[in-house]
OpenMM code with the backbone's topology and positions (N, CA, C; nanometers):
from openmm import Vec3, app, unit

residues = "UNK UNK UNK UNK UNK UNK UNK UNK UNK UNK UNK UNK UNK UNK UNK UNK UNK UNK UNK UNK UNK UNK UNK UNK UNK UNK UNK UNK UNK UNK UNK UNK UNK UNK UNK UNK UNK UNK UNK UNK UNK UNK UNK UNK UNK UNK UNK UNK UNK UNK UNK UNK UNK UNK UNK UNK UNK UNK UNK UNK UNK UNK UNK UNK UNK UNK UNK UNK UNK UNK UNK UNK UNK UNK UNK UNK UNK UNK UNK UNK UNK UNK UNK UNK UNK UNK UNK UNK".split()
positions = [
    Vec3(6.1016, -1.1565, -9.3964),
    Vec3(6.2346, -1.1287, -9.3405),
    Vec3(6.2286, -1.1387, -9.1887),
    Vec3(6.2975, -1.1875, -9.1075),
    Vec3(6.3209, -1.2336, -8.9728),
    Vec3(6.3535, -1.0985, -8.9077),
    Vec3(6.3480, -1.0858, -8.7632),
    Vec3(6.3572, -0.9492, -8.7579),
    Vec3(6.5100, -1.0173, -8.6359),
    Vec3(6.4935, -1.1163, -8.6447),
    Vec3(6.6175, -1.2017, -8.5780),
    Vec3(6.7904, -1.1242, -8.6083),
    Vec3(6.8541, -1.1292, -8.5050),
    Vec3(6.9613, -1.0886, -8.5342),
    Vec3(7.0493, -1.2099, -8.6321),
    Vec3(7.1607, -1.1243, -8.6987),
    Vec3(7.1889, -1.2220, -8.8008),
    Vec3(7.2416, -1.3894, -8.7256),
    Vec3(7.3301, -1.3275, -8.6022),
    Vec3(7.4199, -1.4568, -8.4975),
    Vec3(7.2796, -1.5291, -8.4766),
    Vec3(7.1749, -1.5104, -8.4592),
    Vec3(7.1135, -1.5673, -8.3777),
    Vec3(7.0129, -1.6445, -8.5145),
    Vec3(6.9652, -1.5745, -8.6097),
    Vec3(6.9182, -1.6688, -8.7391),
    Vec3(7.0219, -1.8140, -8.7521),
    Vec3(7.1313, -1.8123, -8.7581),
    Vec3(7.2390, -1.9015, -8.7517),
    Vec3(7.1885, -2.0157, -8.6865),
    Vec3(7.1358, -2.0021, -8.5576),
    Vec3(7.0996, -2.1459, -8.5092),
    Vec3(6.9827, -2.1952, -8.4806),
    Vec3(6.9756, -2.3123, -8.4514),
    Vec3(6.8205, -2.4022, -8.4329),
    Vec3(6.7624, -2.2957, -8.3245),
    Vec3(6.6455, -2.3599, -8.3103),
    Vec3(6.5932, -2.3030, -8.1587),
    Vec3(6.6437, -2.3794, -8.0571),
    Vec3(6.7104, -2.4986, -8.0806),
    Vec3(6.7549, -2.6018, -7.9512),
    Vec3(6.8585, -2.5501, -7.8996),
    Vec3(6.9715, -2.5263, -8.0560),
    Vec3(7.0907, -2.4147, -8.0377),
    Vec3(7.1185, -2.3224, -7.9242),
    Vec3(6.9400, -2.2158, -7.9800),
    Vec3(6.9649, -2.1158, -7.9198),
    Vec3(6.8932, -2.1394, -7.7763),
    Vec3(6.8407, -2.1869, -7.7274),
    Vec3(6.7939, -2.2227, -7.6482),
    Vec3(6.9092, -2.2776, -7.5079),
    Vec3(7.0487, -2.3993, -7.5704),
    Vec3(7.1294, -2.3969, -7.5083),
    Vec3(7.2301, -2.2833, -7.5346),
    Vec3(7.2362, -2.1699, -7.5939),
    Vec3(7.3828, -2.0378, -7.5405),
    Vec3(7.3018, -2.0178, -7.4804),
    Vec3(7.1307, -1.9593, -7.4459),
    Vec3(7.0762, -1.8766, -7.2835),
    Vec3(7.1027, -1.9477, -7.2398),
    Vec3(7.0449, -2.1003, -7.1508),
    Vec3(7.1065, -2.1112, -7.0635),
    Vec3(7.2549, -2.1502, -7.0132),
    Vec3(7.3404, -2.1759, -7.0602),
    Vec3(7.4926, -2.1309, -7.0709),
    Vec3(7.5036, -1.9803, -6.9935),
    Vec3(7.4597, -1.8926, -7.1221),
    Vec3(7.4635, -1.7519, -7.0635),
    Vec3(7.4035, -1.7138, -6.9471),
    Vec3(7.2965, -1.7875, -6.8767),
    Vec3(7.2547, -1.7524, -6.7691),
    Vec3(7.2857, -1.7956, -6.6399),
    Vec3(7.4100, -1.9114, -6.6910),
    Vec3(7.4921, -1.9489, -6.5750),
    Vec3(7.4813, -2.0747, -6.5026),
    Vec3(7.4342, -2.1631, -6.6063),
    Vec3(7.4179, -2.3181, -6.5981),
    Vec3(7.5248, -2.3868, -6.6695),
    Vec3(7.5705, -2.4963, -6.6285),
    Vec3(7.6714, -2.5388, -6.6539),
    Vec3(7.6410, -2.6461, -6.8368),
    Vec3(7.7330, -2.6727, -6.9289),
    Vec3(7.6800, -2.7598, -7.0028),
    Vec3(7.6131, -2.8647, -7.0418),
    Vec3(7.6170, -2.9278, -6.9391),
    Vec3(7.5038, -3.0505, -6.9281),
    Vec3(7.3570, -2.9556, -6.8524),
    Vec3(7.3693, -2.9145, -6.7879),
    Vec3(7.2157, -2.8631, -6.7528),
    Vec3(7.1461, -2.8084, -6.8522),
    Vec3(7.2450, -2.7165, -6.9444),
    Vec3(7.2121, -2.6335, -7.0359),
    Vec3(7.1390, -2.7054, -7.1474),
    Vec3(7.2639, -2.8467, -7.2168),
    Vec3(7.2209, -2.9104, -7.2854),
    Vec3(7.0331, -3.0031, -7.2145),
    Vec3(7.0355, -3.0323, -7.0880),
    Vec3(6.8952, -3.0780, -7.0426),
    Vec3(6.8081, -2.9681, -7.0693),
    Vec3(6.8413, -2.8926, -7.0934),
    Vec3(6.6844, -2.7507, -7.0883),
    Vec3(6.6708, -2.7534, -7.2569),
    Vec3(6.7837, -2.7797, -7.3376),
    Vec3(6.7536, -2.7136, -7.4727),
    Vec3(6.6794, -2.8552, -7.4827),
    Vec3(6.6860, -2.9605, -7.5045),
    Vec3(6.7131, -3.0892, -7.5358),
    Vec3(6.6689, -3.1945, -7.4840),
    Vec3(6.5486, -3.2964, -7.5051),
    Vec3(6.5127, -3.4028, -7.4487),
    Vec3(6.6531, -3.4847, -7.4446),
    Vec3(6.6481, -3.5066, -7.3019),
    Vec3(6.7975, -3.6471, -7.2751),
    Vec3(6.7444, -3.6728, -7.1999),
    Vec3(6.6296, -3.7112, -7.1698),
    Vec3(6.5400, -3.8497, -7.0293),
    Vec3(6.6061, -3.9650, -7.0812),
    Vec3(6.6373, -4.0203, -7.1641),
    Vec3(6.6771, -4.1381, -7.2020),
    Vec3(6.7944, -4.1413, -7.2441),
    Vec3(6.9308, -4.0674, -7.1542),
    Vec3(7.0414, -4.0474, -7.2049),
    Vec3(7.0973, -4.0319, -7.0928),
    Vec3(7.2518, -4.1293, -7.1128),
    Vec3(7.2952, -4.1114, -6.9769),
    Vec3(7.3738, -3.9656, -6.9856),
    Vec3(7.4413, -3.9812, -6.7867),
    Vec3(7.4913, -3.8534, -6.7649),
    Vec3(7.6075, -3.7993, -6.8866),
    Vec3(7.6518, -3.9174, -6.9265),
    Vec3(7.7700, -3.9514, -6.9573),
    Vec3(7.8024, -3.8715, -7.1044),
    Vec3(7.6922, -3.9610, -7.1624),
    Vec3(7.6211, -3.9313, -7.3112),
    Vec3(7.6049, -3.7655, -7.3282),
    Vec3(7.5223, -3.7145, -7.2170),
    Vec3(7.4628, -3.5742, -7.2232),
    Vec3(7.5529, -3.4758, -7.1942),
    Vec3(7.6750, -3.5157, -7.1154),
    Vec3(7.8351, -3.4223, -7.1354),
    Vec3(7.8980, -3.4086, -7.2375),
    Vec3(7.8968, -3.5828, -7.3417),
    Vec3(7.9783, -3.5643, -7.4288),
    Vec3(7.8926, -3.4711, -7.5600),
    Vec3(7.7490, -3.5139, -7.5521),
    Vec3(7.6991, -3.4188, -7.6597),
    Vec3(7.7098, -3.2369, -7.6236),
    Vec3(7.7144, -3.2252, -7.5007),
    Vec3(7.7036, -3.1329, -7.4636),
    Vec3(7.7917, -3.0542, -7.4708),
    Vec3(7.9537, -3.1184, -7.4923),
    Vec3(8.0717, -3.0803, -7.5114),
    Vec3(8.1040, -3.0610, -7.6798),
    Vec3(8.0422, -3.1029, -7.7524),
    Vec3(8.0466, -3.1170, -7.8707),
    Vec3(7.9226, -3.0130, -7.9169),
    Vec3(7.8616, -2.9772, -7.8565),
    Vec3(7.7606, -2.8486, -7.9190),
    Vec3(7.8323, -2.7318, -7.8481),
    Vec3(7.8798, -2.6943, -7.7621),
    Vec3(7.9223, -2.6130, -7.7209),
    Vec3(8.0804, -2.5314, -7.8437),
    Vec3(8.1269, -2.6513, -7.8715),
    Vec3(8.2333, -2.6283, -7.9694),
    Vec3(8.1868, -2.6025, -8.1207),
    Vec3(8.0808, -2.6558, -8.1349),
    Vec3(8.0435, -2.5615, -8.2610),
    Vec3(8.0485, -2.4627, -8.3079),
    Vec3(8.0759, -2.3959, -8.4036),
    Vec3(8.1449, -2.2954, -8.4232),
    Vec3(8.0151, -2.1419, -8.4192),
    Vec3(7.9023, -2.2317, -8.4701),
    Vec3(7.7587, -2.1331, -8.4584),
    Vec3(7.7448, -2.1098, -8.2807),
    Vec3(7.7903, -2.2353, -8.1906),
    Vec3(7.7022, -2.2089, -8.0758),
    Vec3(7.8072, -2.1155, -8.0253),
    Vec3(7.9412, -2.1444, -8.0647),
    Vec3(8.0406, -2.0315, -7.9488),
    Vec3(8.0380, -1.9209, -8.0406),
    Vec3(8.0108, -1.8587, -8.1159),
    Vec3(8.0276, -1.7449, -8.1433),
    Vec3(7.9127, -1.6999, -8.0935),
    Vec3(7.7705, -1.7405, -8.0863),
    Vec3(7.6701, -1.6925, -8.0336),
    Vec3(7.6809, -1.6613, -7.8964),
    Vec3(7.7627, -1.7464, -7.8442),
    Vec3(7.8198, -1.6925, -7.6926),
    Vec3(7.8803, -1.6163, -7.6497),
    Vec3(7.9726, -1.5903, -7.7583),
    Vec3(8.0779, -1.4740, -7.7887),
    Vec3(7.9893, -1.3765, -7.8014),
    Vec3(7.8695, -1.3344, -7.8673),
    Vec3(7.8230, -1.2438, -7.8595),
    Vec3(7.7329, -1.1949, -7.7656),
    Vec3(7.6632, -1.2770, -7.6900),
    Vec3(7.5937, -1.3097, -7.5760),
    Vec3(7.6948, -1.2084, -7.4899),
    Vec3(7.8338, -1.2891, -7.4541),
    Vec3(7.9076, -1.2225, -7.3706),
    Vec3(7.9353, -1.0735, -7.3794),
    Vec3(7.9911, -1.0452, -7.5236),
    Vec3(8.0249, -0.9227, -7.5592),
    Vec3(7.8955, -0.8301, -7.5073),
    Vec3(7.8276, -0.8706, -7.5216),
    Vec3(7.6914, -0.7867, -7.4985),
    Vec3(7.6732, -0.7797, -7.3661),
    Vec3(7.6790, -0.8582, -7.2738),
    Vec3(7.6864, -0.8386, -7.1479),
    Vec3(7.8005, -0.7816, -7.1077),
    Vec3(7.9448, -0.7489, -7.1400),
    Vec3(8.0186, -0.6765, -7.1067),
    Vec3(7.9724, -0.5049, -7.1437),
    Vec3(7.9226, -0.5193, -7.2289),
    Vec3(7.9356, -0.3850, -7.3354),
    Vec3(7.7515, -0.2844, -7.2217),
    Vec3(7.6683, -0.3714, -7.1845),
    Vec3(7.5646, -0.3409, -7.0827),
    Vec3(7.6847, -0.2867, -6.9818),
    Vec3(7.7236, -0.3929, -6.8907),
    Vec3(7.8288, -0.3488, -6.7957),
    Vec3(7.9037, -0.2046, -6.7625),
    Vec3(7.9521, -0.2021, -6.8844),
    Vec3(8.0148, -0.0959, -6.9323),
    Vec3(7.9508, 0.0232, -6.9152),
    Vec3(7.8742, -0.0104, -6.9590),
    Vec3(7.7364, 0.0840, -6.9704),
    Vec3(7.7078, 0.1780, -6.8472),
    Vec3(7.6791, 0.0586, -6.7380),
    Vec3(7.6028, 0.0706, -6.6113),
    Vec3(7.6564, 0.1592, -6.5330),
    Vec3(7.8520, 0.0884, -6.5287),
    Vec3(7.9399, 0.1605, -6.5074),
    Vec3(7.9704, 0.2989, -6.5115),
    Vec3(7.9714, 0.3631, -6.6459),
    Vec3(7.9610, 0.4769, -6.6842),
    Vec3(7.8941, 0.5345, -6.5836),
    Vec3(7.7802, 0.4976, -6.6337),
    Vec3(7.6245, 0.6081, -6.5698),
    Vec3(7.6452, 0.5946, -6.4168),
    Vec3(7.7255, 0.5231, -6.3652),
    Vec3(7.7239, 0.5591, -6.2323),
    Vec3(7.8562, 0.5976, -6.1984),
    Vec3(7.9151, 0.6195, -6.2596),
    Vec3(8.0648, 0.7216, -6.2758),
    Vec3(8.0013, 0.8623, -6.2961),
    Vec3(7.8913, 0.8657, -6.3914),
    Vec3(7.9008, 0.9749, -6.4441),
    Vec3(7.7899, 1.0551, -6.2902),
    Vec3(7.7066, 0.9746, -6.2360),
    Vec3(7.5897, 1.0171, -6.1701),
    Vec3(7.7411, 1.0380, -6.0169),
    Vec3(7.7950, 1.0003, -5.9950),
    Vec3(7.8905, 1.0585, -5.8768),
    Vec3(7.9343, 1.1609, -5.9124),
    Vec3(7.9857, 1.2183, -6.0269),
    Vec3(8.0611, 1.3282, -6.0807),
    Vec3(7.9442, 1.4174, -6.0471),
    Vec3(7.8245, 1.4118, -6.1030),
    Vec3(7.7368, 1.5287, -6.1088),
    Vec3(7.6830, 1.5210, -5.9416),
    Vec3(7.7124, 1.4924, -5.8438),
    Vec3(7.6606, 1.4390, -5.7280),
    Vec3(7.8075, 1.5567, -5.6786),
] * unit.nanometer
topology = app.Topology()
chain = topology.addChain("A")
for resn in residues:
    res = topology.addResidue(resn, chain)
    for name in ("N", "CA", "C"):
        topology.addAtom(name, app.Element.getBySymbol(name[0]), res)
């Protein structure tokens, strides 16, 4: 049994490989160059695939959760330093 979250069993490792860098704030073609050999692919080529994995329905929900999760940290951080002024 995978100890993998269920969103994240869902995709390849290339998959998952392009939502981090997405999530870490690279644009889709860079993202798609890190998951993905494209040395032999134009710029052109590596937008349109890149635009077409992004719309997959596995890779954006994995992003969706990516995000949610980074809001829901946020949130978090927030608090505790709401809460650390109050007791201050």
């Amino acid at each position: 049994m995978s100890y993998l979250p269920e969103k994240k069993r869902n995709l390849t490792d290339k998959q998952e490989a392009f939502a981090l860098a997405v999530f870490e704030g690279n644009n889709f073609s860079e993202s798609y160059r890190i998951a993905y050999d494209a040395s032999n692919m134009s710029a052109a080529c590596i937008h349109t695939e890149a635009c077409l994995l992004v719309q997959n329905p596995k890779v954006s929900e994995r992003l969706e959760v990516l995000n949610a999760d980074r809001v829901k940290q946020q949130r978090m951080l927030s608090l505790s330093r709401s809460d650390f002024v109050l007791k201050q």
